[in-house]
Residue frames as qw, qx, qy, qz and C-alpha x, y, z in Angstrom:
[[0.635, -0.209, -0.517, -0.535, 21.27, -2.98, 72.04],
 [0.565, -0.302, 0.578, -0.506, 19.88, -3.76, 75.82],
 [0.454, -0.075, -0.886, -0.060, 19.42, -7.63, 76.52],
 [0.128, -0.041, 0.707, -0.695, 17.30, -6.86, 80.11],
 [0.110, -0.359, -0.914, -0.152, 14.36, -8.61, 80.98],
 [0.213, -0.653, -0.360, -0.631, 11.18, -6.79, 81.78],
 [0.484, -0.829, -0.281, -0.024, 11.73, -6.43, 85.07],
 [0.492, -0.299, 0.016, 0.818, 15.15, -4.90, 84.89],
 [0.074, 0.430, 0.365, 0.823, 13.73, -2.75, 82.00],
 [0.340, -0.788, -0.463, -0.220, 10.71, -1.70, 84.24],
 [0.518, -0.706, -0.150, 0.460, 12.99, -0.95, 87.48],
 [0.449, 0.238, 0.330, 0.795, 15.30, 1.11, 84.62],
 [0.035, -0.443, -0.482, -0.755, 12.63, 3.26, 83.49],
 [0.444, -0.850, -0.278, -0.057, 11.02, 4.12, 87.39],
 [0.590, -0.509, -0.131, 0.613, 14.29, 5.09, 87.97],
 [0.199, 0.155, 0.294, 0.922, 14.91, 7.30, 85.06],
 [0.206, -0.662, -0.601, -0.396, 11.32, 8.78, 85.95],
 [0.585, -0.647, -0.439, 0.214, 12.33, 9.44, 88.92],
 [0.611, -0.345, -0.056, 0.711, 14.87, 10.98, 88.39],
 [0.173, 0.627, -0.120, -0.750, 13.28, 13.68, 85.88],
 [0.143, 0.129, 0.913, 0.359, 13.24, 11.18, 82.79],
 [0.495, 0.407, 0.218, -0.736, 10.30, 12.56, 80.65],
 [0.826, 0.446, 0.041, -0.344, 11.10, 9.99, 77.47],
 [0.746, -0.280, 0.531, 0.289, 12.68, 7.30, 76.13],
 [0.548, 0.777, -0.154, -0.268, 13.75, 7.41, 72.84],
 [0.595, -0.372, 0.676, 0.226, 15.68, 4.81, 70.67],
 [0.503, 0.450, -0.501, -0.542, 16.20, 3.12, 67.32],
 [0.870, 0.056, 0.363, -0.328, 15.01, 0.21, 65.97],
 [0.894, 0.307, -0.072, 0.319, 17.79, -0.71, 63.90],
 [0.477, -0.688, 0.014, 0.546, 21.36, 0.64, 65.66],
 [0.540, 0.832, -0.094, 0.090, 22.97, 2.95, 63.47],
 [0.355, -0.670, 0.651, -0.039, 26.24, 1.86, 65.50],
 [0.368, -0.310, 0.875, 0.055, 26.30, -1.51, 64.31],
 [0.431, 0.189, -0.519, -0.713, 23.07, -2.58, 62.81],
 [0.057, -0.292, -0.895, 0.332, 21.45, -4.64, 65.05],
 [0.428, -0.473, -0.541, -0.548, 17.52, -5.30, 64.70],
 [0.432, -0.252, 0.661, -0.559, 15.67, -4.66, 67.98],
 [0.012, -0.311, -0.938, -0.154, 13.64, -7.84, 68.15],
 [0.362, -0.591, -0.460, -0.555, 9.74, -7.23, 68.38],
 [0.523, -0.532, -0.666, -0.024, 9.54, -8.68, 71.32],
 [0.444, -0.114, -0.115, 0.881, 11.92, -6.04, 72.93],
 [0.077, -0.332, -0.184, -0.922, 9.92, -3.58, 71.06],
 [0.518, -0.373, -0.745, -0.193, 7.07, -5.10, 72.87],
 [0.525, -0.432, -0.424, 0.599, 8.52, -4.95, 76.42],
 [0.086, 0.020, 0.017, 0.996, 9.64, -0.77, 75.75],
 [0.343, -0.391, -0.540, -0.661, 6.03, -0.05, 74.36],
 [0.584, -0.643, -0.495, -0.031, 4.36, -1.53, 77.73],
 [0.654, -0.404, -0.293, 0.568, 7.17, 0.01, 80.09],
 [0.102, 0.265, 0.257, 0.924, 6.44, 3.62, 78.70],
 [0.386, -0.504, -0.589, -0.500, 3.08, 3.27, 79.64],
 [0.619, -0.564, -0.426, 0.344, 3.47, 2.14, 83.05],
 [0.494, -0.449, -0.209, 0.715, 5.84, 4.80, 83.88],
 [0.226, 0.970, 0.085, 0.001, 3.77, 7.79, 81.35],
 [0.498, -0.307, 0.408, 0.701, 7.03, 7.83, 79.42],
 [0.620, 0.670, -0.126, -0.388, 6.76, 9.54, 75.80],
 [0.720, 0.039, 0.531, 0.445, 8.03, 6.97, 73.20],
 [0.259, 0.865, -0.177, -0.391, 10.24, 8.15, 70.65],
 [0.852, -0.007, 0.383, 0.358, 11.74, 6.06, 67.70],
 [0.181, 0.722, -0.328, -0.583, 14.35, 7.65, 65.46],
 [0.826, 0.353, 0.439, 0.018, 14.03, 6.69, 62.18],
 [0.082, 0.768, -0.441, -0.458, 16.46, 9.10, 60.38],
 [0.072, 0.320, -0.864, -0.383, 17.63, 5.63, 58.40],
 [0.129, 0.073, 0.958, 0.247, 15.39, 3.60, 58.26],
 [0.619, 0.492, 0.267, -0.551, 11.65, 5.76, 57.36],
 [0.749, 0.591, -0.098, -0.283, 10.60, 4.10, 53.57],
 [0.351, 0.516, -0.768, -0.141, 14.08, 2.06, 53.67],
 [0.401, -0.287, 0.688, -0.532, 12.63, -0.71, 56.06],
 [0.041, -0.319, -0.947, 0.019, 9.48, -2.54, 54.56],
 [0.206, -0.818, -0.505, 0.186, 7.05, 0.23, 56.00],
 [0.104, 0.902, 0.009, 0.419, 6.83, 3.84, 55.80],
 [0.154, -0.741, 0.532, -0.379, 8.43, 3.31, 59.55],
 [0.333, 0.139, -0.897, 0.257, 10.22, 0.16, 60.84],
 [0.278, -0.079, 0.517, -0.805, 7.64, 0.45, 63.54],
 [0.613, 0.271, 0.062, -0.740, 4.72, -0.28, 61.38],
 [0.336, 0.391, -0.844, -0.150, 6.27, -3.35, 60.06],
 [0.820, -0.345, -0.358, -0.284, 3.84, -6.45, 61.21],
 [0.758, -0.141, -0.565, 0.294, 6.07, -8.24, 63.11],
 [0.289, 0.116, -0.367, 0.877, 6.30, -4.65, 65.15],
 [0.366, -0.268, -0.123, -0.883, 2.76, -3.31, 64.86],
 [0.709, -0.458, -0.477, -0.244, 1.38, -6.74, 66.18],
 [0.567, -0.267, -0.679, 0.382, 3.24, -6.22, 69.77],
 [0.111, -0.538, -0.567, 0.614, 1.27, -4.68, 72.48],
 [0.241, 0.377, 0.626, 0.639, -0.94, -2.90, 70.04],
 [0.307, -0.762, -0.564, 0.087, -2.98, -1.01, 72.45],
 [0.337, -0.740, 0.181, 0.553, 0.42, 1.63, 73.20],
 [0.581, 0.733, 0.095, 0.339, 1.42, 3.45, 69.92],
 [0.449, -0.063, 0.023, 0.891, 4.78, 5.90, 69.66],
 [0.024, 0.828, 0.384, -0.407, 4.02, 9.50, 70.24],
 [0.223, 0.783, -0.444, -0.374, 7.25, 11.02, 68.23],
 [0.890, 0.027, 0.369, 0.266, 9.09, 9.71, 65.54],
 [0.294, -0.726, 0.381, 0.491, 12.40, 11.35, 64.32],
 [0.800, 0.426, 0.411, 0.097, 12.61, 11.12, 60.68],
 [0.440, 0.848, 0.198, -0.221, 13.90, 12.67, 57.46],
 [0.284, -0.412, 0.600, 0.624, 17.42, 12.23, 55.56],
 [0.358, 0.262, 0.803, 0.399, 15.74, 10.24, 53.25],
 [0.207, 0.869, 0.450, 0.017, 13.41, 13.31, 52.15],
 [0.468, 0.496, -0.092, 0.726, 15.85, 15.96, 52.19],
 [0.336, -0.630, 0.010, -0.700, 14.82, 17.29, 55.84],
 [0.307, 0.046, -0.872, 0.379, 14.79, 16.74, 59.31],
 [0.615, -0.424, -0.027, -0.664, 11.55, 16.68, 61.52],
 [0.095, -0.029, 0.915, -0.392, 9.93, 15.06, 63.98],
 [0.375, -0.191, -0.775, -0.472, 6.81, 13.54, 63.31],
 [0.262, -0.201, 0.517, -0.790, 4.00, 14.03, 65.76],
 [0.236, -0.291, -0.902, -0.213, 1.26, 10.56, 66.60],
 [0.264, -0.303, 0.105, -0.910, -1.98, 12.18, 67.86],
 [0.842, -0.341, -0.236, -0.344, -3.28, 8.96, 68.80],
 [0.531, 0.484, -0.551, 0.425, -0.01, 8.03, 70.78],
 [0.588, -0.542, -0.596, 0.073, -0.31, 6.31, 74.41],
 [0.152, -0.494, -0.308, 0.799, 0.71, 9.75, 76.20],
 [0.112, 0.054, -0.104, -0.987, -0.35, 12.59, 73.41],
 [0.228, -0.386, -0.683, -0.576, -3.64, 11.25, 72.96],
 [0.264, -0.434, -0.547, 0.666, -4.21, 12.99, 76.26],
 [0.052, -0.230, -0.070, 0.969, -3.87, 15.90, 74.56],
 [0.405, 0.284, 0.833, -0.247, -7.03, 14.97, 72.94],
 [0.118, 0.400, -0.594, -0.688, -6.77, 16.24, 69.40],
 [0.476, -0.172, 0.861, -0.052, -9.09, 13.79, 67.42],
 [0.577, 0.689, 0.435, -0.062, -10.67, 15.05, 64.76],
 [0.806, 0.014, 0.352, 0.476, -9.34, 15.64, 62.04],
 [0.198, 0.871, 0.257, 0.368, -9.86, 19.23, 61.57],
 [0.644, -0.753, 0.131, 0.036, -8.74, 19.70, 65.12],
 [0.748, -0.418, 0.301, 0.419, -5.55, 18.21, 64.58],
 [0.532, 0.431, 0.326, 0.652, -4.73, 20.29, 61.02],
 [0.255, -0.901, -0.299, -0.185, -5.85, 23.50, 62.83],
 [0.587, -0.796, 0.122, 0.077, -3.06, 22.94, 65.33],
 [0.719, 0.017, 0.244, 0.651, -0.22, 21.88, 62.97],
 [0.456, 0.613, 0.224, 0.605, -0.96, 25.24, 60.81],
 [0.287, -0.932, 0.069, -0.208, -1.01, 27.50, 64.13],
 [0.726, -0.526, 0.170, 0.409, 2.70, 26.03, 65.13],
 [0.593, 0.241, 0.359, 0.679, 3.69, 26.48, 61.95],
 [0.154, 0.824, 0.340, 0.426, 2.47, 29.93, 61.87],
 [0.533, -0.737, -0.212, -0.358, 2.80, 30.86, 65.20],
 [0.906, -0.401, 0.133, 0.029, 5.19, 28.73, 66.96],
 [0.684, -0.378, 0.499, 0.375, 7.89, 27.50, 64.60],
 [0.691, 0.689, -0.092, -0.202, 8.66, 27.26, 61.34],
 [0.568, -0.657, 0.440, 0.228, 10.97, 24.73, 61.44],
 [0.616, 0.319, 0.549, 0.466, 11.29, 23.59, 57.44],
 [0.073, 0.531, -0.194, -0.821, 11.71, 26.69, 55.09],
 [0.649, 0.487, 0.164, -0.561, 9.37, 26.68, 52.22],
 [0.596, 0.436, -0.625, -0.254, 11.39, 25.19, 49.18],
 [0.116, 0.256, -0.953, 0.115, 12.77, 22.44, 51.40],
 [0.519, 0.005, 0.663, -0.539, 9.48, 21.97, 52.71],
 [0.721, 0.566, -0.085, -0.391, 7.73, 21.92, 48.93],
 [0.317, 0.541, -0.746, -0.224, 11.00, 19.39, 48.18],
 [0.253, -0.254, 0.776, -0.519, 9.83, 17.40, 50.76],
 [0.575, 0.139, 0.423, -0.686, 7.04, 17.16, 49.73],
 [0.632, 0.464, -0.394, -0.479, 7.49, 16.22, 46.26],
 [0.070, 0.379, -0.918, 0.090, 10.02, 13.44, 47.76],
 [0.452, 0.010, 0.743, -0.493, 6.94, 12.02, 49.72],
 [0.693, 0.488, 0.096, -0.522, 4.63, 12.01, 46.56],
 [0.396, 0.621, -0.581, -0.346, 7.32, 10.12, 45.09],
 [0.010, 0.301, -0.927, 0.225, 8.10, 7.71, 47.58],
 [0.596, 0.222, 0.571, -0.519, 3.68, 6.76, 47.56],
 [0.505, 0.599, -0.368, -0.501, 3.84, 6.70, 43.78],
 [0.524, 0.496, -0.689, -0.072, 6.54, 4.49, 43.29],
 [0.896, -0.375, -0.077, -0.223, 5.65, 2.45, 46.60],
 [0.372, 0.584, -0.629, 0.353, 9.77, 2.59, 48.04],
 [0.729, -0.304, 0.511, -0.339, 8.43, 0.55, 51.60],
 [0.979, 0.079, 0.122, -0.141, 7.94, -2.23, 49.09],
 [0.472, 0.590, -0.572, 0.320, 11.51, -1.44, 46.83],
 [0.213, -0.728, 0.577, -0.304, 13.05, -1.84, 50.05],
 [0.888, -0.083, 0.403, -0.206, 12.28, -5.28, 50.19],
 [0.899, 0.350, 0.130, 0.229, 13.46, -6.64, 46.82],
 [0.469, 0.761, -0.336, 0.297, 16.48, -4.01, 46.95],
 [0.589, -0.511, 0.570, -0.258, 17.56, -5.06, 50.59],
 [0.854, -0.160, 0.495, 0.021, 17.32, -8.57, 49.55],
 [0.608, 0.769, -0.152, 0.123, 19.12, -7.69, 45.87],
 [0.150, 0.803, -0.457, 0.352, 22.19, -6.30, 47.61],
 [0.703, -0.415, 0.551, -0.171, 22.51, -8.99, 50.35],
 [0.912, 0.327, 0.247, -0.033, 22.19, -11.41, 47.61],
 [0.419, 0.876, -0.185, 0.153, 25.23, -9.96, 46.02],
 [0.225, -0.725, 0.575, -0.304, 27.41, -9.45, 49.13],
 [0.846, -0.024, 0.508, -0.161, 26.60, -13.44, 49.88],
 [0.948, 0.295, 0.106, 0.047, 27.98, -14.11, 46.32],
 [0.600, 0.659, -0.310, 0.332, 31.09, -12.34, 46.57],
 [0.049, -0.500, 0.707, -0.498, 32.26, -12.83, 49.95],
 [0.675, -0.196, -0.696, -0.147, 31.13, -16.22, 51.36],
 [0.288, -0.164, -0.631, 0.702, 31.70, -15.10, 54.99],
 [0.372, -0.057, 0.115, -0.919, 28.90, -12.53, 54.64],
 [0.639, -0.182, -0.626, -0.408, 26.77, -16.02, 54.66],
 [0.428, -0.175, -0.798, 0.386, 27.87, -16.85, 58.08],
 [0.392, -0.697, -0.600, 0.025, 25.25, -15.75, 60.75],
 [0.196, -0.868, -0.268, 0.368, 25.01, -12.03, 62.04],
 [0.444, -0.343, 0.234, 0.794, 27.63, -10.79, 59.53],
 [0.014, -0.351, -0.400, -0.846, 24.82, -8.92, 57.65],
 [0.076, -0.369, -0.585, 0.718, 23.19, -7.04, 59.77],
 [0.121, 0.105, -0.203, -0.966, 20.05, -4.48, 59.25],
 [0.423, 0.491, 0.726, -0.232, 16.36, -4.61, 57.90],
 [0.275, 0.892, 0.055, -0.355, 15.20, -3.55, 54.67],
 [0.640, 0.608, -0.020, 0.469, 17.53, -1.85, 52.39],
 [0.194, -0.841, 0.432, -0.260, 19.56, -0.78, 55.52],
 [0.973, 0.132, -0.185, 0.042, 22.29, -2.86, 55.27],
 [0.278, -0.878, 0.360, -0.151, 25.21, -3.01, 57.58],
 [0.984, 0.028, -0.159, 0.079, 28.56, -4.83, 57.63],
 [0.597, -0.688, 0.105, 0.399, 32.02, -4.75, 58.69],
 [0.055, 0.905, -0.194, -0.375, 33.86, -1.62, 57.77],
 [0.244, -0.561, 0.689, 0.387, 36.81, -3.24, 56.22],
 [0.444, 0.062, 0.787, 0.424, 35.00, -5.50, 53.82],
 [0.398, 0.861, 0.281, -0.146, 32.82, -2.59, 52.49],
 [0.186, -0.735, 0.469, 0.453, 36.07, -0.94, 51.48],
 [0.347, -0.257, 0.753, 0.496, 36.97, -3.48, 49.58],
 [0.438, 0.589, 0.649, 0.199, 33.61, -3.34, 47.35],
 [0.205, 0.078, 0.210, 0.953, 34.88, 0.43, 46.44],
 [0.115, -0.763, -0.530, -0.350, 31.20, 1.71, 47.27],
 [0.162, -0.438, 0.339, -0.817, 30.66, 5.13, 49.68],
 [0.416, 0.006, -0.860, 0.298, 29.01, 4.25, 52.79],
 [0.461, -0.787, -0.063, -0.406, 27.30, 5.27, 55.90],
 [0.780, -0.014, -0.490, 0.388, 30.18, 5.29, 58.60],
 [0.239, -0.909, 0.192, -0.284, 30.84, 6.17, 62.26],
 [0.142, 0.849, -0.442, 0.252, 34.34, 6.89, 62.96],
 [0.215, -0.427, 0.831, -0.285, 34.65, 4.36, 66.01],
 [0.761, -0.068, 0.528, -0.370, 32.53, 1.71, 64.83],
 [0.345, -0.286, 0.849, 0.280, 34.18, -1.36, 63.12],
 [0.398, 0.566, 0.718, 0.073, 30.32, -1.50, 60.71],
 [0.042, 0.220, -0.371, -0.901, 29.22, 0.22, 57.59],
 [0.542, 0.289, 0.770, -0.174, 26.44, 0.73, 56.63],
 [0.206, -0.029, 0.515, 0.831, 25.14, 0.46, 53.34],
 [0.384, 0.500, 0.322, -0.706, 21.85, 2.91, 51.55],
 [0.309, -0.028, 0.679, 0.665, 21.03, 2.33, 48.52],
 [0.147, 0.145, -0.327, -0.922, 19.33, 4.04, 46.39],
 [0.535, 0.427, 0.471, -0.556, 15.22, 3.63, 46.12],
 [0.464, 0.528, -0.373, -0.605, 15.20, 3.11, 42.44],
 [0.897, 0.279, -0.012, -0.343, 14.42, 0.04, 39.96],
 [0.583, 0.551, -0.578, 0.150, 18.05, -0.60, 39.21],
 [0.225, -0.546, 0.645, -0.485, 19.14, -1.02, 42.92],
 [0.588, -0.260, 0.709, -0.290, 17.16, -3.82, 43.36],
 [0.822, 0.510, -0.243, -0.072, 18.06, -5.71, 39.70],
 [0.713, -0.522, 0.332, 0.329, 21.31, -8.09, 40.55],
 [0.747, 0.095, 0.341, 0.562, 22.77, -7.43, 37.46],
 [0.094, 0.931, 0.009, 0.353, 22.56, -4.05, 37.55],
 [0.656, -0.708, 0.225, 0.129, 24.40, -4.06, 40.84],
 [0.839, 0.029, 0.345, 0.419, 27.24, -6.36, 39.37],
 [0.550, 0.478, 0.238, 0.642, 27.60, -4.43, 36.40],
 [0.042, 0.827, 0.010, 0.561, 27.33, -0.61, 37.76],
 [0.271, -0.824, 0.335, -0.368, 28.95, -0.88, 41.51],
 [0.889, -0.367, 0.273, 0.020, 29.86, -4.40, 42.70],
 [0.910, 0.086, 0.261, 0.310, 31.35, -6.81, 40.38],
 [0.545, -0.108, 0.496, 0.667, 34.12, -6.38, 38.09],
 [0.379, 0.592, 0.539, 0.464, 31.79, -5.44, 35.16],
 [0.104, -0.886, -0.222, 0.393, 31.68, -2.03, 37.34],
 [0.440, -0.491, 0.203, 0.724, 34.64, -0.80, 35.98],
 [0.254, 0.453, 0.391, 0.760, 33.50, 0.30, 32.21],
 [0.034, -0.803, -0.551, -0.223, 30.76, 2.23, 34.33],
 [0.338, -0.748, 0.106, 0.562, 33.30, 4.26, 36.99],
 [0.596, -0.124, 0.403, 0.683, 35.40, 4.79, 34.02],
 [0.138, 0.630, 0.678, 0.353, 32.85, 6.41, 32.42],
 [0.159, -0.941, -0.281, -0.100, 31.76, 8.73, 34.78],
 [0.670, -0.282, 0.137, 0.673, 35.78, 9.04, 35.42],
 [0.360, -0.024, 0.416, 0.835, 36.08, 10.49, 32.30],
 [0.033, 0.765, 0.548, 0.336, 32.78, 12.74, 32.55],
 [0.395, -0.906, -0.106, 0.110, 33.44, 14.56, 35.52],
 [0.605, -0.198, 0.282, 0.718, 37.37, 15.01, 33.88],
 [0.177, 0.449, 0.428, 0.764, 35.72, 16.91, 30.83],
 [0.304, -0.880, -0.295, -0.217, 33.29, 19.03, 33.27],
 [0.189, 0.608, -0.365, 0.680, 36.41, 19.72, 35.50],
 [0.728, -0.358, -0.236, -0.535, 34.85, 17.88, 38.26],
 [0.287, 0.469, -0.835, 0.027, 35.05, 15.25, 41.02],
 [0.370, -0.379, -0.847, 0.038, 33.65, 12.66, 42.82],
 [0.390, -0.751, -0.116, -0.520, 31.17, 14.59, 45.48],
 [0.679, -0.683, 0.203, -0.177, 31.79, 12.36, 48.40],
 [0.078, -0.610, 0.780, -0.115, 34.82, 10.96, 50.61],
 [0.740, -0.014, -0.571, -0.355, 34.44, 7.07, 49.96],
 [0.368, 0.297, -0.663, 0.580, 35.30, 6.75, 53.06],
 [0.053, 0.366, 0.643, -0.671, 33.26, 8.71, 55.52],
 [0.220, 0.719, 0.616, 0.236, 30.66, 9.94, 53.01],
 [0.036, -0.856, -0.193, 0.478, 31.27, 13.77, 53.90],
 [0.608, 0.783, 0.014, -0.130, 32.38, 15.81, 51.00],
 [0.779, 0.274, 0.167, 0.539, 35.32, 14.67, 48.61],
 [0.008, -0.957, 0.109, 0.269, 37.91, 17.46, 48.72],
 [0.375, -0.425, 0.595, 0.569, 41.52, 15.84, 46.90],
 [0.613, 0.584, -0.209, -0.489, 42.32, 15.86, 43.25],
 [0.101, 0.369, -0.920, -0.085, 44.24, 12.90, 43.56],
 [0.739, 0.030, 0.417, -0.529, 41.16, 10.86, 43.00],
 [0.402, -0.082, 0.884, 0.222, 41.05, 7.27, 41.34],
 [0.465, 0.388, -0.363, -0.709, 40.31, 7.78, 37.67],
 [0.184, 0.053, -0.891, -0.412, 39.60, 3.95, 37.44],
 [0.121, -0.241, -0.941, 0.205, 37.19, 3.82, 40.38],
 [0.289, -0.686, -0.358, -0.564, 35.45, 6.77, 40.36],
 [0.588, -0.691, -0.413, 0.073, 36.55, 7.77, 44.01],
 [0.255, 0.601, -0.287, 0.701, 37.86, 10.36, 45.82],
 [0.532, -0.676, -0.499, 0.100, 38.02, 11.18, 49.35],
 [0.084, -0.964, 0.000, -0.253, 38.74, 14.10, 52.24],
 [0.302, 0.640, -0.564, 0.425, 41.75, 15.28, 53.95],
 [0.803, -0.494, 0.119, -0.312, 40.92, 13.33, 56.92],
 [0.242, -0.642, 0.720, -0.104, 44.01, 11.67, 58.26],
 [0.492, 0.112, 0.860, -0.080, 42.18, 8.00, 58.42],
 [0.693, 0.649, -0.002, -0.313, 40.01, 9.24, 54.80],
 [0.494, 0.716, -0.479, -0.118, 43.62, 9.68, 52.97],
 [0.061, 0.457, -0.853, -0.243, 44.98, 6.40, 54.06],
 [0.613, 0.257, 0.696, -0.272, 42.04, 3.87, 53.64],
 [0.667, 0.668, -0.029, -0.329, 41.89, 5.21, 50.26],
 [0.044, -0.665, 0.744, 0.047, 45.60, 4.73, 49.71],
 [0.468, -0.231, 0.820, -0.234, 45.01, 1.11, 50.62],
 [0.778, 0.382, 0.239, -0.438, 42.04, 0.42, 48.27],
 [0.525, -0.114, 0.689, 0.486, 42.68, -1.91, 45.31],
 [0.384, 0.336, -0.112, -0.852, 41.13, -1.12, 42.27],
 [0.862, 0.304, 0.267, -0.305, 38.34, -2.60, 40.27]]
């Protein structure tokens, strides 16, 4: 996460122009650590694009619909700085079941391209898709789609709010250090902390390999953002009738956990933990973190 004032950021960004630099492209929560950009930051990028006809690009891959806002972007305290420059791309789509890039047609370079009616600009999506690319296959696209209809339905910008602040609320009641200042990290229901006390809440994660944070997703749903659901189905103590449960479901099906509680990628041992409900992969650093775990 840059600390430079606007006039290091400016000289930055004429140099990266210069040098061939055609866009900037960043995230607005880190997926390294979990650091928020501030607004004003967002502020400063937004104008210094402009000046130097940069394309802005935010990836959202984590945080579209988990934020507050369909996109962390859109979030007041983001939408109200320099309002005049808009993002052109925005990188999206775990949370749907896809990956894309999102195209802004009113965006402070594409609206060059000068696209503004709204016929005009559906014309030209179905001739890439036809024509051009085809970069979603049909079912995933039609899964996609359903995901979106779900996610307007059931209004998951707003979930994110009360389940973000659900799960914090938790973490704060079972570790008093997660009270002290920056040691929850994130926006939303993207929640990030340090690697070693997520372990100990026996949940899967989001984790990269060299970074000392985890973060955590939860689920979009009604329960996620109930504390005593939490408590009783993944945190607290009370978890354990519920792992035990599904312990002894996925025993009768012949089953096992899907993922590595570890790194999240798929669960491959059969030595998995019939009390916690966890398994993980043959990864070197997978099979002894588990090892280590206590149990509920």
């Amino acid at each position: 996460m840059w600390e430079s004032d606007d006039d290091t950021l400016n000289a930055q960004f004429a140099e990266a122009k210069r040098k061939g630099c055609i866009a900037v492209l960043f995230d607005m929560v880190s997926t390294d650590d979990g650091r928020v950009l501030r607004p004003e930051q967002f502020g400063t990028i937004k104008k210094c694009c402009a000046r130097h006809r940069l394309l802005l690009i935010i990836d959202e891959t984590m945080t579209a619909m988990r934020c507050g806002a369909p996109f962390s972007f859109q979030r007041p305290e983001y939408a109200c700085q320099a309002p005049e420059y808009q993002p052109d791309l925005v990188i999206f789509g775990k949370g749907i079941g896809v990956s894309g890039i999102a195209i802004n047609f009113n965006g402070t370079i594409t609206k060059d391209f000068e696209y503004t009616d709204p016929a005009d600009v559906a014309q030209t999506i179905r001739y890439w898709r036809a024509l051009v690319s085809r970069p979603i296959r049909l079912p995933n696209l039609l899964e996609a789609l359903g995901i979106l209809r779900a996610s307007v339905r059931e209004n998951w910008p707003l979930q994110s709010i009360h389940i973000g602040k659900a799960v914090r609320d938790v973490l704060y009641e079972l570790e008093p250090s997660t009270k002290e200042p920056d040691a929850v990290r994130g926006l939303g229901a993207v929640i990030a902390i340090d690697k070693e006390l997520a372990l100990q809440y026996r949940v899967m994660c989001a984790i990269r390999r060299r970074s000392p944070w985890a973060r955590l997703l939860p689920k979009l749903d009604g329960a996620a953002g109930d504390r005593e659901s939490l408590m009783r189905q993944v945190f607290g103590q009370e978890s354990r009738d519920q792992r035990q449960n599904l312990a002894r479901a996925a025993e009768e099906s012949g089953t096992i956990p899907l993922w590595c509680f570890i790194c999240g990628i798929e669960a491959t041992s059969e030595d998995w933990c019939r009390t916690c409900f966890l398994s993980f992969c043959n990864n070197e650093v997978c099979v002894k973190a588990f090892h280590r775990h206590v149990c509920v």
